[in-house]
PDB file of N, CA, C, O and CB in Angstrom:
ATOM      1  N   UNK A   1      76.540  -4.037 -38.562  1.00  0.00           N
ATOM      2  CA  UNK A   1      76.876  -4.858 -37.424  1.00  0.00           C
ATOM      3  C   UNK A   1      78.355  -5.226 -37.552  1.00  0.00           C
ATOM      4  O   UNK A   1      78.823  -5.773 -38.550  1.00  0.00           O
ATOM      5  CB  UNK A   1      75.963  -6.130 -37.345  1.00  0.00           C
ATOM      6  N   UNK A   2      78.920  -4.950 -36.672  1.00  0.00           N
ATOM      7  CA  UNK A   2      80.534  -4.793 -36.624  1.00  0.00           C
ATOM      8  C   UNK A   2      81.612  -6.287 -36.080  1.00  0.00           C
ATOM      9  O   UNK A   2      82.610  -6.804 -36.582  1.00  0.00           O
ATOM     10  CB  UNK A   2      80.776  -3.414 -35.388  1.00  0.00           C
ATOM     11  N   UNK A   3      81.083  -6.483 -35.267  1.00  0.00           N
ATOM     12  CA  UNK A   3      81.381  -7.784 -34.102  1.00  0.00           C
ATOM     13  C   UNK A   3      80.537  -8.627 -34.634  1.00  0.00           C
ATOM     14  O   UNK A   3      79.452  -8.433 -35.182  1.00  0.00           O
ATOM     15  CB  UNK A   3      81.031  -7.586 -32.366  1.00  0.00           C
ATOM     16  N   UNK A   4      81.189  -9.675 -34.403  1.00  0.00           N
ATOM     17  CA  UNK A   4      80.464 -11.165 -34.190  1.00  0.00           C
ATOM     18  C   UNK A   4      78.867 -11.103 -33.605  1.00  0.00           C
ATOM     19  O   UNK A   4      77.746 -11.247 -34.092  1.00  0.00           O
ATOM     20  CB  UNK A   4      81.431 -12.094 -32.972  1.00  0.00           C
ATOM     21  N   UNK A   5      79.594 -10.725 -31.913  1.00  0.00           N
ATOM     22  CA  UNK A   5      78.034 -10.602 -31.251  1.00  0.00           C
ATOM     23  C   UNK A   5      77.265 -10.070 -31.722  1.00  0.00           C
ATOM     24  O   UNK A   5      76.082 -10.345 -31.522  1.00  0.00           O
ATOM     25  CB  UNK A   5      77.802 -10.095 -30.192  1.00  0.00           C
ATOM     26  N   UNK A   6      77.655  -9.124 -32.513  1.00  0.00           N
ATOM     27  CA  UNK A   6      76.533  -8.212 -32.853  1.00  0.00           C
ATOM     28  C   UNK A   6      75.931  -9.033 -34.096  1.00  0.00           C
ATOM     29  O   UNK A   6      74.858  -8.641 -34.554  1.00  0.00           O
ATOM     30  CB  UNK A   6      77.044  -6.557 -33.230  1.00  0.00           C
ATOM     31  N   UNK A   7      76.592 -10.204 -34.694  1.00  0.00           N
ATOM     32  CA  UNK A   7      76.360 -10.855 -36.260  1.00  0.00           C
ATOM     33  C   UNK A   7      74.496 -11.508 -35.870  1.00  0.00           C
ATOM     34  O   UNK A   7      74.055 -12.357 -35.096  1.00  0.00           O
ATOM     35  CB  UNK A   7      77.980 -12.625 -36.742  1.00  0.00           C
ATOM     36  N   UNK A   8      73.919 -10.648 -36.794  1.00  0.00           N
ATOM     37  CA  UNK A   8      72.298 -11.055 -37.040  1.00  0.00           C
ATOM     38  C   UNK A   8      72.601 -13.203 -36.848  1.00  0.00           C
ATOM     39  O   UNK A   8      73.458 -13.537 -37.666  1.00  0.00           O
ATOM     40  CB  UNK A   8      71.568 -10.263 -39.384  1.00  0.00           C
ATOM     41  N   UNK A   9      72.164 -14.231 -36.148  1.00  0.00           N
ATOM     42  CA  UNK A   9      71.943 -15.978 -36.844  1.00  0.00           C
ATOM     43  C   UNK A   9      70.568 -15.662 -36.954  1.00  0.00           C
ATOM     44  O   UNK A   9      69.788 -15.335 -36.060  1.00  0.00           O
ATOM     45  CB  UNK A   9      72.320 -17.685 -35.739  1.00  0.00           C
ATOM     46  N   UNK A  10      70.255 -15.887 -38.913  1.00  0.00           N
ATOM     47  CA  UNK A  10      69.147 -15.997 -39.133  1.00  0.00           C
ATOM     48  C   UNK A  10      68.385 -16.986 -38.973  1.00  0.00           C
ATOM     49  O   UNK A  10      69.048 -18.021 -38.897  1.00  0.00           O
ATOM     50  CB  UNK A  10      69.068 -15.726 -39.934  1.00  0.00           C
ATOM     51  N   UNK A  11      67.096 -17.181 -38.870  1.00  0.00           N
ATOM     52  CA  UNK A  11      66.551 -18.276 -38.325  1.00  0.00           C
ATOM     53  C   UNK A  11      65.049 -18.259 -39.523  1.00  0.00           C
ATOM     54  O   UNK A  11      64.592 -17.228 -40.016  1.00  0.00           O
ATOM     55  CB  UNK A  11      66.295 -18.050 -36.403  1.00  0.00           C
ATOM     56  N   UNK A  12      64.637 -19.340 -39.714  1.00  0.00           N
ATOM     57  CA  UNK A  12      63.796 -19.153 -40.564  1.00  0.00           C
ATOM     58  C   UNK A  12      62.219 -20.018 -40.370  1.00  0.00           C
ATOM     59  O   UNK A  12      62.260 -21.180 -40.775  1.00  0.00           O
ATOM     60  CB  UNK A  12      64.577 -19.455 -41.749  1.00  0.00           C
ATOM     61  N   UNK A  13      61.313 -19.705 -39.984  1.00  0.00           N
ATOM     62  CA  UNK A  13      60.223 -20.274 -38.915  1.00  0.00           C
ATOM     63  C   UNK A  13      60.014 -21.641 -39.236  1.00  0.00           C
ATOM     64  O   UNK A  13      60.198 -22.011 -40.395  1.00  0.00           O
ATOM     65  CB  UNK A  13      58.758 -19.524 -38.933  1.00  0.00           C
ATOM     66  N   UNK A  14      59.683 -22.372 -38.431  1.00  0.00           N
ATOM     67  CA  UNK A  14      59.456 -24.393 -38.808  1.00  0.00           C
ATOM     68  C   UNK A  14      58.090 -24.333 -39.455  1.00  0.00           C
ATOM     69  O   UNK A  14      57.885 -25.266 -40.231  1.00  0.00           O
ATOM     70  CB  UNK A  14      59.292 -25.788 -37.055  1.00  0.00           C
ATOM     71  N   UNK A  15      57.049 -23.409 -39.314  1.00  0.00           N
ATOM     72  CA  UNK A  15      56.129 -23.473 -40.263  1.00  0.00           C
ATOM     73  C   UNK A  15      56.314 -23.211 -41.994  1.00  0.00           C
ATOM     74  O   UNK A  15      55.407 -23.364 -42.812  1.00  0.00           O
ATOM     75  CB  UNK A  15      55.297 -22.621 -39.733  1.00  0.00           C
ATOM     76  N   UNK A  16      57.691 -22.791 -42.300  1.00  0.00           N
ATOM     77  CA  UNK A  16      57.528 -23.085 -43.131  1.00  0.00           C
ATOM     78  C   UNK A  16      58.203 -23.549 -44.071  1.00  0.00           C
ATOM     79  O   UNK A  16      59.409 -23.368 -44.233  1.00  0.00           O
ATOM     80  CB  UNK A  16      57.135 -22.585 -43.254  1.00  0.00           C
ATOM     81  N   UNK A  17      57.118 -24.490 -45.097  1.00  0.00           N
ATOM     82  CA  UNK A  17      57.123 -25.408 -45.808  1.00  0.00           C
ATOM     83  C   UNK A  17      57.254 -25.169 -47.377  1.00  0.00           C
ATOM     84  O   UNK A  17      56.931 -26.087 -48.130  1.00  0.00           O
ATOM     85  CB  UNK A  17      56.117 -26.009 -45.434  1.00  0.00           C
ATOM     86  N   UNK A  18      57.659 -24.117 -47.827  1.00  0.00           N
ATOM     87  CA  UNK A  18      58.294 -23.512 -49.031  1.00  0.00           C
ATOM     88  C   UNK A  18      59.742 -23.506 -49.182  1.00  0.00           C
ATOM     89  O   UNK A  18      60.316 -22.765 -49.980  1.00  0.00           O
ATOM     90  CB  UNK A  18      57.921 -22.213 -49.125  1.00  0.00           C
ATOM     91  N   UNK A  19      60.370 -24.390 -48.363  1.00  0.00           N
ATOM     92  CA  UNK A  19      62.068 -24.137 -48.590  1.00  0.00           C
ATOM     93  C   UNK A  19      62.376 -23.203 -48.180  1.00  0.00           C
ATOM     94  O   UNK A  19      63.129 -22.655 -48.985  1.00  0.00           O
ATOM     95  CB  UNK A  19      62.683 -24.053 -49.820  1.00  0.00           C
ATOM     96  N   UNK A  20      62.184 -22.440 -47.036  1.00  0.00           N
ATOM     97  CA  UNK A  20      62.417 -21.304 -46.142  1.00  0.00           C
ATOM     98  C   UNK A  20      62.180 -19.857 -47.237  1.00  0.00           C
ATOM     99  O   UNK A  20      62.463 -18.745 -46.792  1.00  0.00           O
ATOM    100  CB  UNK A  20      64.157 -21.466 -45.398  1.00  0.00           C
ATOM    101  N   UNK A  21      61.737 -19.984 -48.420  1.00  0.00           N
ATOM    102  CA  UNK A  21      60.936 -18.515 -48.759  1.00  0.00           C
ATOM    103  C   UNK A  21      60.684 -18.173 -47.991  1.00  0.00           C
ATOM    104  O   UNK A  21      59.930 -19.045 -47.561  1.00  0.00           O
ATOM    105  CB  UNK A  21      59.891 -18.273 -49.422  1.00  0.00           C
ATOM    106  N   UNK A  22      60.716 -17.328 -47.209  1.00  0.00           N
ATOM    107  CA  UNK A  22      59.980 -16.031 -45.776  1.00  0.00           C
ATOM    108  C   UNK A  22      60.339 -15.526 -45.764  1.00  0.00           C
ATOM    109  O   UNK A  22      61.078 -15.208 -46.696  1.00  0.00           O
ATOM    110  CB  UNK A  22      59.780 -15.873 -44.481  1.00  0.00           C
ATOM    111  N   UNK A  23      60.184 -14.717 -44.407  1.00  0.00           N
ATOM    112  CA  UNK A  23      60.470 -14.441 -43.572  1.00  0.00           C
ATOM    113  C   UNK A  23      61.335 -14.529 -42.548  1.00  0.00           C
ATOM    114  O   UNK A  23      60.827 -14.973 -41.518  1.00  0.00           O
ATOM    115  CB  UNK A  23      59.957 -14.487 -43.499  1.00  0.00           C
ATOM    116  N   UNK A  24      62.828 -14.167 -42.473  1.00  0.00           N
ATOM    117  CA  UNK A  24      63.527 -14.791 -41.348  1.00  0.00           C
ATOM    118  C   UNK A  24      63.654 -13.487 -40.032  1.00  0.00           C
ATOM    119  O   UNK A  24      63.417 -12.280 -39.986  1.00  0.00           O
ATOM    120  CB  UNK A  24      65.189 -15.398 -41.998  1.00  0.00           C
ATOM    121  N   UNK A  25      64.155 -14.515 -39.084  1.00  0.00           N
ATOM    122  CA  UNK A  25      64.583 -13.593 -37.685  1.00  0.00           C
ATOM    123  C   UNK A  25      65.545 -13.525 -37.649  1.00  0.00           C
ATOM    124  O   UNK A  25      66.198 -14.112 -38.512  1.00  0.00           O
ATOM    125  CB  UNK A  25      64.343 -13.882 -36.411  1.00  0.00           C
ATOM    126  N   UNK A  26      66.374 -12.576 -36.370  1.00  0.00           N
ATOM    127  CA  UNK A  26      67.573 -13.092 -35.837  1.00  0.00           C
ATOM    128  C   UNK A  26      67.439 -12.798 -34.525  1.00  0.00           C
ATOM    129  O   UNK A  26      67.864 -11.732 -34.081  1.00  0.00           O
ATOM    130  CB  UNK A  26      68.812 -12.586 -36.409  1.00  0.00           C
ATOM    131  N   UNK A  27      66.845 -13.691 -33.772  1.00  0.00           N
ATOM    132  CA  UNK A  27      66.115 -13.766 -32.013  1.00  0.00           C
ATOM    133  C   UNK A  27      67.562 -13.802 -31.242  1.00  0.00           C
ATOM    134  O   UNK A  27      67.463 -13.632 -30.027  1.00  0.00           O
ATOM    135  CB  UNK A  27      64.914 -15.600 -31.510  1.00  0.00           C
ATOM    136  N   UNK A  28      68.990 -14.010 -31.784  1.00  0.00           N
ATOM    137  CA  UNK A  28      70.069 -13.780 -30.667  1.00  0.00           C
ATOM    138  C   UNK A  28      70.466 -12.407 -30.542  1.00  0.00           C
ATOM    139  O   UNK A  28      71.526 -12.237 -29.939  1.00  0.00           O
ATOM    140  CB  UNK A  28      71.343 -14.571 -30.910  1.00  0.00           C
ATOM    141  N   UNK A  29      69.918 -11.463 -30.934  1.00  0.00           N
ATOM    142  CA  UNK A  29      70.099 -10.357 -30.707  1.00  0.00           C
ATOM    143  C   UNK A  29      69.148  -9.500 -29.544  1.00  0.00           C
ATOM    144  O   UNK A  29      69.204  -8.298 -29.286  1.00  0.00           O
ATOM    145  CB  UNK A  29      70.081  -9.944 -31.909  1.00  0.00           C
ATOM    146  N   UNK A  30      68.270 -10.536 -28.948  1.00  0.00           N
ATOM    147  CA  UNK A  30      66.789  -9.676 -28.472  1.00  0.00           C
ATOM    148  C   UNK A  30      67.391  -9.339 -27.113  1.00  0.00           C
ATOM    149  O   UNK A  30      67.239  -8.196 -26.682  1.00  0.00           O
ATOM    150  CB  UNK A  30      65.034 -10.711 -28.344  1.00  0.00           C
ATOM    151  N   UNK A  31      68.201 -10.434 -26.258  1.00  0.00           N
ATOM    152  CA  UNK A  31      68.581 -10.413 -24.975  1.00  0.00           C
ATOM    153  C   UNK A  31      69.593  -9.242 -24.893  1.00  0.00           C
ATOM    154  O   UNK A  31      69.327  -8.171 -24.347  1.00  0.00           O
ATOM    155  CB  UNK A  31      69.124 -11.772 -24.538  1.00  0.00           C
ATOM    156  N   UNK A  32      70.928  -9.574 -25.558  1.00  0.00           N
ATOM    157  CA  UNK A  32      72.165  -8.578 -25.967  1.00  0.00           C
ATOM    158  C   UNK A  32      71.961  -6.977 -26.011  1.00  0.00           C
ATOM    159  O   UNK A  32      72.612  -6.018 -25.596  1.00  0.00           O
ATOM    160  CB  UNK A  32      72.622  -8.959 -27.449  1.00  0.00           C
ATOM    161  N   UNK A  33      70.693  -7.152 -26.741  1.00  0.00           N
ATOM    162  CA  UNK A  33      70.947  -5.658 -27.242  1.00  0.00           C
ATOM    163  C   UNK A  33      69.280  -4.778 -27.714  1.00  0.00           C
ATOM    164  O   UNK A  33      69.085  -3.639 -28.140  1.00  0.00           O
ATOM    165  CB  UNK A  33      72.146  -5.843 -28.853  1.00  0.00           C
ATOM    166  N   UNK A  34      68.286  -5.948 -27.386  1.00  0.00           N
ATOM    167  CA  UNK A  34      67.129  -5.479 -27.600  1.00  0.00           C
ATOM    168  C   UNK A  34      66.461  -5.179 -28.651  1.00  0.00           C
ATOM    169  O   UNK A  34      65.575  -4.328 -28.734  1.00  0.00           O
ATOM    170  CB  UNK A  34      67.083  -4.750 -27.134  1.00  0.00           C
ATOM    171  N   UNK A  35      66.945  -6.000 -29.639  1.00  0.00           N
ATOM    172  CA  UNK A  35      66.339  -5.529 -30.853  1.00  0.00           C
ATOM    173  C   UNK A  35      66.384  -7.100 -31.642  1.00  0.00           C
ATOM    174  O   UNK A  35      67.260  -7.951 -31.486  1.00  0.00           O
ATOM    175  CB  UNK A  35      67.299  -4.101 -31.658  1.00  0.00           C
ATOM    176  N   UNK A  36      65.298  -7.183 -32.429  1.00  0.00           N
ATOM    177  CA  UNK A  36      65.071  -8.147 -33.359  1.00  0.00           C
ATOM    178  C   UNK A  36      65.002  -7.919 -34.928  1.00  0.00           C
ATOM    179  O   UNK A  36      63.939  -7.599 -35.462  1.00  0.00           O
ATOM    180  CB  UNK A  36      63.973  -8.648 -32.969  1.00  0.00           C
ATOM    181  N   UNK A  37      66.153  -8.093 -35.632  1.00  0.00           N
ATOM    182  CA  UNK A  37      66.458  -8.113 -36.811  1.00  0.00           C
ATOM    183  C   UNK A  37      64.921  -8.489 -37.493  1.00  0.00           C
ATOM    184  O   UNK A  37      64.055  -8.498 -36.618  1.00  0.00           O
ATOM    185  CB  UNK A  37      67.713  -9.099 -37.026  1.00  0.00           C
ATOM    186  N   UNK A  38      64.563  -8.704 -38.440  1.00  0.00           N
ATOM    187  CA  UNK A  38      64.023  -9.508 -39.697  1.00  0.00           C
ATOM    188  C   UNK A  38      64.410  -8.976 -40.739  1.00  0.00           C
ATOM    189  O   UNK A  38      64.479  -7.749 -40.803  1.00  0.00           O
ATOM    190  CB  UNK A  38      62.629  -9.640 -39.862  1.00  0.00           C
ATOM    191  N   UNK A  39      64.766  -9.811 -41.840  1.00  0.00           N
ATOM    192  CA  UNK A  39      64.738  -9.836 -43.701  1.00  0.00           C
ATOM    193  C   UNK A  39      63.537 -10.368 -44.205  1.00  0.00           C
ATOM    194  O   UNK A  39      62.648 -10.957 -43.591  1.00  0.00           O
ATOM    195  CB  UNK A  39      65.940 -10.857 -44.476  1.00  0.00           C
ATOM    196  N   UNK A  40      63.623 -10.076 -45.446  1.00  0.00           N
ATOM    197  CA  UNK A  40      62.741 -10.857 -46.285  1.00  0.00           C
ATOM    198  C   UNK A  40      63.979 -12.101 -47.405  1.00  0.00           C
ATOM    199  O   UNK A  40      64.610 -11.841 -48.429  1.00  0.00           O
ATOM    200  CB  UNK A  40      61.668  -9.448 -47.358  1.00  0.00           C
ATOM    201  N   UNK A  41      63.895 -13.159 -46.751  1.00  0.00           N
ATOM    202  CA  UNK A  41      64.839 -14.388 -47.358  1.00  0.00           C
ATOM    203  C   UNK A  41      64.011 -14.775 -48.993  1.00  0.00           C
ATOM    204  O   UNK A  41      64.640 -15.610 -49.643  1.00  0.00           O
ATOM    205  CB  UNK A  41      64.788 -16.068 -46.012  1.00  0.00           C
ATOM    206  N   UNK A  42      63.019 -14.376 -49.506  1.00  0.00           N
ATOM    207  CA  UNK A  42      62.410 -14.567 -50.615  1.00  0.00           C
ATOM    208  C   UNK A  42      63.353 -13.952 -51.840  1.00  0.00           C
ATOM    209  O   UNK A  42      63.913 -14.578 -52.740  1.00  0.00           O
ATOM    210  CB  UNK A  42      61.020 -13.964 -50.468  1.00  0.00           C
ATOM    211  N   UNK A  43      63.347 -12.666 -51.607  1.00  0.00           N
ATOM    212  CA  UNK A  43      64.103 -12.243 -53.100  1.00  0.00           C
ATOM    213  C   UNK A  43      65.394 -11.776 -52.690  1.00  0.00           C
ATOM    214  O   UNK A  43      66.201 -11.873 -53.614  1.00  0.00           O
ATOM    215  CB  UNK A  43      63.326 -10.950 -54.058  1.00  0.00           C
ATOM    216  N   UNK A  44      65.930 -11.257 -51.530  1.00  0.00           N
ATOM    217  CA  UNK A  44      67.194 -10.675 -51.688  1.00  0.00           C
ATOM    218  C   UNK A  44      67.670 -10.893 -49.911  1.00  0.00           C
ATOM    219  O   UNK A  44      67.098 -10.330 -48.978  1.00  0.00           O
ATOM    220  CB  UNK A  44      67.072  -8.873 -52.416  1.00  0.00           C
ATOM    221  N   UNK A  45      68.441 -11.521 -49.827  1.00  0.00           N
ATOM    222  CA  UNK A  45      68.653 -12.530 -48.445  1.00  0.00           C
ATOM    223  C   UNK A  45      69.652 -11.091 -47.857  1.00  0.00           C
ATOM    224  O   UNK A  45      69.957 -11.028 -46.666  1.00  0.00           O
ATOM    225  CB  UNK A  45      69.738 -14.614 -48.743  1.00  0.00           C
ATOM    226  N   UNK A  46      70.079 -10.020 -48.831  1.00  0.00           N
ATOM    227  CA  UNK A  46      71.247  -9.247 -48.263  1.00  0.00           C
ATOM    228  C   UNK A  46      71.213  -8.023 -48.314  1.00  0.00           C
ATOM    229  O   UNK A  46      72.071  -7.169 -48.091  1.00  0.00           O
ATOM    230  CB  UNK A  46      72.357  -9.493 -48.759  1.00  0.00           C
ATOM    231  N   UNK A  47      69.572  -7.941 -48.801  1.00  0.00           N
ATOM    232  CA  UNK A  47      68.410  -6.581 -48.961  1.00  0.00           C
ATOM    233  C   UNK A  47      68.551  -6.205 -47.273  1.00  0.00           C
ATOM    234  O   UNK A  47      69.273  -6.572 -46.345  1.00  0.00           O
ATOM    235  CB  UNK A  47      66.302  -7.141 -49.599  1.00  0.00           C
ATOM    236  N   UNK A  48      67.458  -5.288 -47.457  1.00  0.00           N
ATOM    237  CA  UNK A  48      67.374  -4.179 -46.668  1.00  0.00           C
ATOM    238  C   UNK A  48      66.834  -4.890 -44.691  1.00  0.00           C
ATOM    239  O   UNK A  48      65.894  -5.678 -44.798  1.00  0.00           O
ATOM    240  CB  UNK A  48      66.012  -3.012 -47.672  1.00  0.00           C
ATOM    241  N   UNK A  49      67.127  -4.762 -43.728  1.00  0.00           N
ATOM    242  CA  UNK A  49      66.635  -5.295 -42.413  1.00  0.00           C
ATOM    243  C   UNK A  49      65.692  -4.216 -41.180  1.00  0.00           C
ATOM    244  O   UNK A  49      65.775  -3.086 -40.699  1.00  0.00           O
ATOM    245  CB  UNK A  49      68.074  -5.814 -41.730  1.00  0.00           C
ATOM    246  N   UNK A  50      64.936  -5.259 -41.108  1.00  0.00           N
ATOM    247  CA  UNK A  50      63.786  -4.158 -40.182  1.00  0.00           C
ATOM    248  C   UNK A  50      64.435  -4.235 -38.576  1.00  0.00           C
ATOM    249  O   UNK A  50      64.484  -5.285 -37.935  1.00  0.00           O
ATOM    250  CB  UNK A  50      61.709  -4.918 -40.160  1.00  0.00           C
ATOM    251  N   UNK A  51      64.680  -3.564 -38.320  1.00  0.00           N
ATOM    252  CA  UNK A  51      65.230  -3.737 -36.772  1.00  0.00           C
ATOM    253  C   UNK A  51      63.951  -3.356 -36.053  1.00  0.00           C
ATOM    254  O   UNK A  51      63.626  -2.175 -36.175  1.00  0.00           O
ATOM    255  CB  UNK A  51      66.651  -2.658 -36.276  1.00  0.00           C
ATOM    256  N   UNK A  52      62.996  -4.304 -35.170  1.00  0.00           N
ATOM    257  CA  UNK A  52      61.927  -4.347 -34.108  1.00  0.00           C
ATOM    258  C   UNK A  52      62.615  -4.411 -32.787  1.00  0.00           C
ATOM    259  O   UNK A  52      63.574  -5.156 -32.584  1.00  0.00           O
ATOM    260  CB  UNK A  52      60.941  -5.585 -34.276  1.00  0.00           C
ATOM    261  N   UNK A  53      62.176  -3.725 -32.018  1.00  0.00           N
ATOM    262  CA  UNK A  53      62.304  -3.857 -30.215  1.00  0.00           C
ATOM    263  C   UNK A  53      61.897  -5.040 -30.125  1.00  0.00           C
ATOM    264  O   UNK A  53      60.970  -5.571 -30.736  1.00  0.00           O
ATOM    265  CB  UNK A  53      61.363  -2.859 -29.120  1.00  0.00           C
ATOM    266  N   UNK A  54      62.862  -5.640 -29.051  1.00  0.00           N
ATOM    267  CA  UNK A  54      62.079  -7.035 -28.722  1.00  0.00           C
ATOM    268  C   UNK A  54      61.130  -6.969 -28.078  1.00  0.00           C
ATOM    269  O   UNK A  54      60.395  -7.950 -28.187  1.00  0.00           O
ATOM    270  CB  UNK A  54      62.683  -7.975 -28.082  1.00  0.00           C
ATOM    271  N   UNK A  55      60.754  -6.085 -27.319  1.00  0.00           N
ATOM    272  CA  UNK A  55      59.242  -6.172 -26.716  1.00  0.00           C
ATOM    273  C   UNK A  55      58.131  -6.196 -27.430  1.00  0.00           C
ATOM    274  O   UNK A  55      57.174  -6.919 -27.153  1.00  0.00           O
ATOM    275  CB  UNK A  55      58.940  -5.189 -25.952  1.00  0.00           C
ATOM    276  N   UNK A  56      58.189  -5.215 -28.636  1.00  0.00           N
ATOM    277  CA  UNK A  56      57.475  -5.223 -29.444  1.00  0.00           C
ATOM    278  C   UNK A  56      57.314  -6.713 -30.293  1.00  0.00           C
ATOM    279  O   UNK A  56      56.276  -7.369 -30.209  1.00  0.00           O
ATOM    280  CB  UNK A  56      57.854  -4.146 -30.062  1.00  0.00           C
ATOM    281  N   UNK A  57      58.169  -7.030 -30.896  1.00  0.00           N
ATOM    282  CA  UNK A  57      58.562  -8.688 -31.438  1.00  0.00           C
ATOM    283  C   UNK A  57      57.695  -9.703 -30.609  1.00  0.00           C
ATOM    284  O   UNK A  57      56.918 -10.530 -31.086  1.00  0.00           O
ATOM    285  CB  UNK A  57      60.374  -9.165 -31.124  1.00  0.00           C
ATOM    286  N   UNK A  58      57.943  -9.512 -29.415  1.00  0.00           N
ATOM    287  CA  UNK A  58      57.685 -10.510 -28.500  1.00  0.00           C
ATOM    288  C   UNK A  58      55.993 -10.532 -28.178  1.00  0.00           C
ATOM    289  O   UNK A  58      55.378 -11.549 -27.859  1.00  0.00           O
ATOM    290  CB  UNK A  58      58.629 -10.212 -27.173  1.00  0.00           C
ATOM    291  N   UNK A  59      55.388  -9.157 -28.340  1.00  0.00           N
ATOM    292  CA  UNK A  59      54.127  -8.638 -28.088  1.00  0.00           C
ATOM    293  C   UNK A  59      53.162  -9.619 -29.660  1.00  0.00           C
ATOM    294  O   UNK A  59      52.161 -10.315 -29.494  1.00  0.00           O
ATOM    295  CB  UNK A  59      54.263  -6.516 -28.107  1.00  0.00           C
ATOM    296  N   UNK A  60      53.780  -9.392 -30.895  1.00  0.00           N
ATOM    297  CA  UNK A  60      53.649  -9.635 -32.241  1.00  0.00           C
ATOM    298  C   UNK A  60      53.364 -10.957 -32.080  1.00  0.00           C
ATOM    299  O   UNK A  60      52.184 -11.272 -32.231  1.00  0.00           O
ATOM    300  CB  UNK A  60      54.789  -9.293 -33.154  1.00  0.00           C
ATOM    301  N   UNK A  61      54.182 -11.843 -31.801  1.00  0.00           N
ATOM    302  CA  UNK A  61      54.467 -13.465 -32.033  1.00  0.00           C
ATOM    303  C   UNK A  61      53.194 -13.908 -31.137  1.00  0.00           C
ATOM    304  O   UNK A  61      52.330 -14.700 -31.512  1.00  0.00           O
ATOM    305  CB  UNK A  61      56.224 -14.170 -31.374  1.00  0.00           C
ATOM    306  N   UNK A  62      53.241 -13.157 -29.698  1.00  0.00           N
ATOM    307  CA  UNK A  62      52.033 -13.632 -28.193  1.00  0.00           C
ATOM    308  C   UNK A  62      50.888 -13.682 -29.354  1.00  0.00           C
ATOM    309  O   UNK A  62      50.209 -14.593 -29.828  1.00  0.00           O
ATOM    310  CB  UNK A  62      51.601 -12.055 -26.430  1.00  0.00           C
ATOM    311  N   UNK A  63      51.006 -12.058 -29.630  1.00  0.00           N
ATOM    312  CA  UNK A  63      49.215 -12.124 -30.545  1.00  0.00           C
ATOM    313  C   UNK A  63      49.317 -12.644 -31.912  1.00  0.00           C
ATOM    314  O   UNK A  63      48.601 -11.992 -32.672  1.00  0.00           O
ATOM    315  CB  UNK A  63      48.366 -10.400 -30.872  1.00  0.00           C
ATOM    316  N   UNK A  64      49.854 -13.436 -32.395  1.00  0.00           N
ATOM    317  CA  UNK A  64      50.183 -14.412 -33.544  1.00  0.00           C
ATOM    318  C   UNK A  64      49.335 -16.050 -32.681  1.00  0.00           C
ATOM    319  O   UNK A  64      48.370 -16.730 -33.027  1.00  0.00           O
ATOM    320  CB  UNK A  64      52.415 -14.482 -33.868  1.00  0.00           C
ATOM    321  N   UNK A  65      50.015 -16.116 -31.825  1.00  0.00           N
ATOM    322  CA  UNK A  65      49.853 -17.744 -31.205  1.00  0.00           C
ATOM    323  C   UNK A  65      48.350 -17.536 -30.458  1.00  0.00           C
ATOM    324  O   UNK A  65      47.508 -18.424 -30.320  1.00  0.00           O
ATOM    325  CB  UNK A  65      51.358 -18.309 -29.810  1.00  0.00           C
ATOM    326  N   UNK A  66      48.233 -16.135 -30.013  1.00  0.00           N
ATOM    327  CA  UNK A  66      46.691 -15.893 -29.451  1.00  0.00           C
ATOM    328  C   UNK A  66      44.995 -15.504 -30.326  1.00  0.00           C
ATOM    329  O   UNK A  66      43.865 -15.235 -29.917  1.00  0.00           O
ATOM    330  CB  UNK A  66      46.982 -14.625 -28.547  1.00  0.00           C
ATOM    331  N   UNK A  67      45.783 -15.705 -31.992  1.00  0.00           N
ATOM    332  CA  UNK A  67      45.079 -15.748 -32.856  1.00  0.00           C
ATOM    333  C   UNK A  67      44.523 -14.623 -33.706  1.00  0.00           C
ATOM    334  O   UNK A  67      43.990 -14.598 -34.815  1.00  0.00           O
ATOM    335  CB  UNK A  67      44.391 -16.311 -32.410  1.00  0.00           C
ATOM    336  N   UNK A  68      44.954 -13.338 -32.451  1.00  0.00           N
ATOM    337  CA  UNK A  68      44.722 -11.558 -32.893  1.00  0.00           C
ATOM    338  C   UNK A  68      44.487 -11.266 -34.169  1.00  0.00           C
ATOM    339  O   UNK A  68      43.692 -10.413 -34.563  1.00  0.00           O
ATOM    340  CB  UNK A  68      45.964 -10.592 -32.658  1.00  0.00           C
ATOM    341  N   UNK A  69      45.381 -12.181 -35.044  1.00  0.00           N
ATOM    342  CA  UNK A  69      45.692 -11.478 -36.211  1.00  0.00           C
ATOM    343  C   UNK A  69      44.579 -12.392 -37.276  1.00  0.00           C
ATOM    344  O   UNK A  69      44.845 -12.412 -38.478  1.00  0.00           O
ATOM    345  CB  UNK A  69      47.529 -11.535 -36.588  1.00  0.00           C
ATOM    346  N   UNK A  70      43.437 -13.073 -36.800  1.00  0.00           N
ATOM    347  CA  UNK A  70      42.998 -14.203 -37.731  1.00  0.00           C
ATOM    348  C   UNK A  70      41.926 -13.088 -38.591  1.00  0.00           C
ATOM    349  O   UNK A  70      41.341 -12.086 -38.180  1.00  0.00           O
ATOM    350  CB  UNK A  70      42.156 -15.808 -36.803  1.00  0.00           C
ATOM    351  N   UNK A  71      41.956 -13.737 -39.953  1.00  0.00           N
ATOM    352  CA  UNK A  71      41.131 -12.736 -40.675  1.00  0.00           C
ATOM    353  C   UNK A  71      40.063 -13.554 -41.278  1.00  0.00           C
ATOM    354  O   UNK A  71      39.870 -13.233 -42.450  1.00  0.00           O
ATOM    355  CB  UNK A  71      41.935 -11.886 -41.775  1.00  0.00           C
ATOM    356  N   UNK A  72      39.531 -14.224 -40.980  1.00  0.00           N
ATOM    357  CA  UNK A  72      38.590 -15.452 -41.233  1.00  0.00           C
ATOM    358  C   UNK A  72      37.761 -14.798 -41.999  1.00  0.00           C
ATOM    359  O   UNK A  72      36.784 -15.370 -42.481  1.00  0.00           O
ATOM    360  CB  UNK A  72      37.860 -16.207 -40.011  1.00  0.00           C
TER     361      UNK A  72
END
């Protein structure tokens, strides 16, 4: 990522309650340019990044909050 705009702001979810161990995003990229960064902020904050379509991202999170993924 070359430009500013293009600079991943990581974001790191309010659920969690480990001192941001996760999972982070970078959701200012979804509008711009269509794609949603994630790292893994646990062991190596400057490791390797999954670049997701935001549609796809956006599809993920719906069936996250719609419970899809519950493994009871």
């Amino acid at each position: 990522m070359e430009t500013e705009s293009m600079a991943p702001h990581w974001l790191t979810s309010s659920f969690s309650e480990n001192g941001g161990q996760c999972v982070e995003v970078a959701t200012n990229l979804a509008t711009p340019h269509g794609v949603v960064p994630v790292h893994d902020s646990k062991h190596d904050t400057t490791g390797p990044v999954l670049t997701v379509p935001a549609v796809a991202f956006t599809a993920f999170v719906a069936g996250v909050g719609a419970g899809e993924f519950e493994t009871s």
